[in-house]
C-alpha positions, -999 to +999 in steps of 0.1 A: -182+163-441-203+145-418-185+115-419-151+138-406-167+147-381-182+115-367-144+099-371-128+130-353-158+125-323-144+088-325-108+100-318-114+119-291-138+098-270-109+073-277-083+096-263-103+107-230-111+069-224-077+063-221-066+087-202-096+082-177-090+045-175-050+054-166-066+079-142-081+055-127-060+024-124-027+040-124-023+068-102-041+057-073-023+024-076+008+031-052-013+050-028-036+018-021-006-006-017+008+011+010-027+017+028-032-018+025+005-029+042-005-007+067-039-021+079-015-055+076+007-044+100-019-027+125-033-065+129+003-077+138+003-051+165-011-067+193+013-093+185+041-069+183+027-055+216+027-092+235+065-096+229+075-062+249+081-045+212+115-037+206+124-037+241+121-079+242+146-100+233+124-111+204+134-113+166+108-091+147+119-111+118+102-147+135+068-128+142+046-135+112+017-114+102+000-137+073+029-145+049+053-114+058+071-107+089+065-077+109+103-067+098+093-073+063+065-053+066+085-027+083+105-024+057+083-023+027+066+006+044+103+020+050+101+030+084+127+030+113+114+004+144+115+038+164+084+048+139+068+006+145+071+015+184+050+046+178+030+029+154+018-001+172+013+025+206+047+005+221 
């Protein structure tokens, strides 16, 4: 009987493991990405800033912030150059 019980133990520890490891890593996953694009895009502000923002005859597409543009960036965190005005404090 002892030997049930010490396999069903097993089992469970096994079961909450998972699930705390997919707690962990997979849920919170998503919400770090986007935190991340958006400390990404608050350095590019000054940049954004220099050019006149979206009132400049620049391309937001030519201004680089590391490897993505600032319109890349804008897009990946899907929001309208209206919002990236407010954003950056245009």
């Amino acid at each position: 009987m002892l030997a049930i019980e010490k396999i069903i133990l097993l089992i469970l520890f096994l079961i909450i493991l998972v699930i705390s490891f997919f707690v962990l890593f997979g849920i919170g996953k998503g919400s770090s990405d986007k935190l991340l694009l958006q400390y990404e895009l608050t350095k590019c502000c000054g940049t954004w800033r220099a050019y006149n923002c979206s009132r400049g005859d620049t391309d937001p597409s030519s201004l680089f912030c590391n490897s993505d543009s600032i319109e890349e960036l804008r897009r990946k965190l899907n929001i309208t150059p209206f919002q990236l005005d407010e954003f950056c404090r245009c």
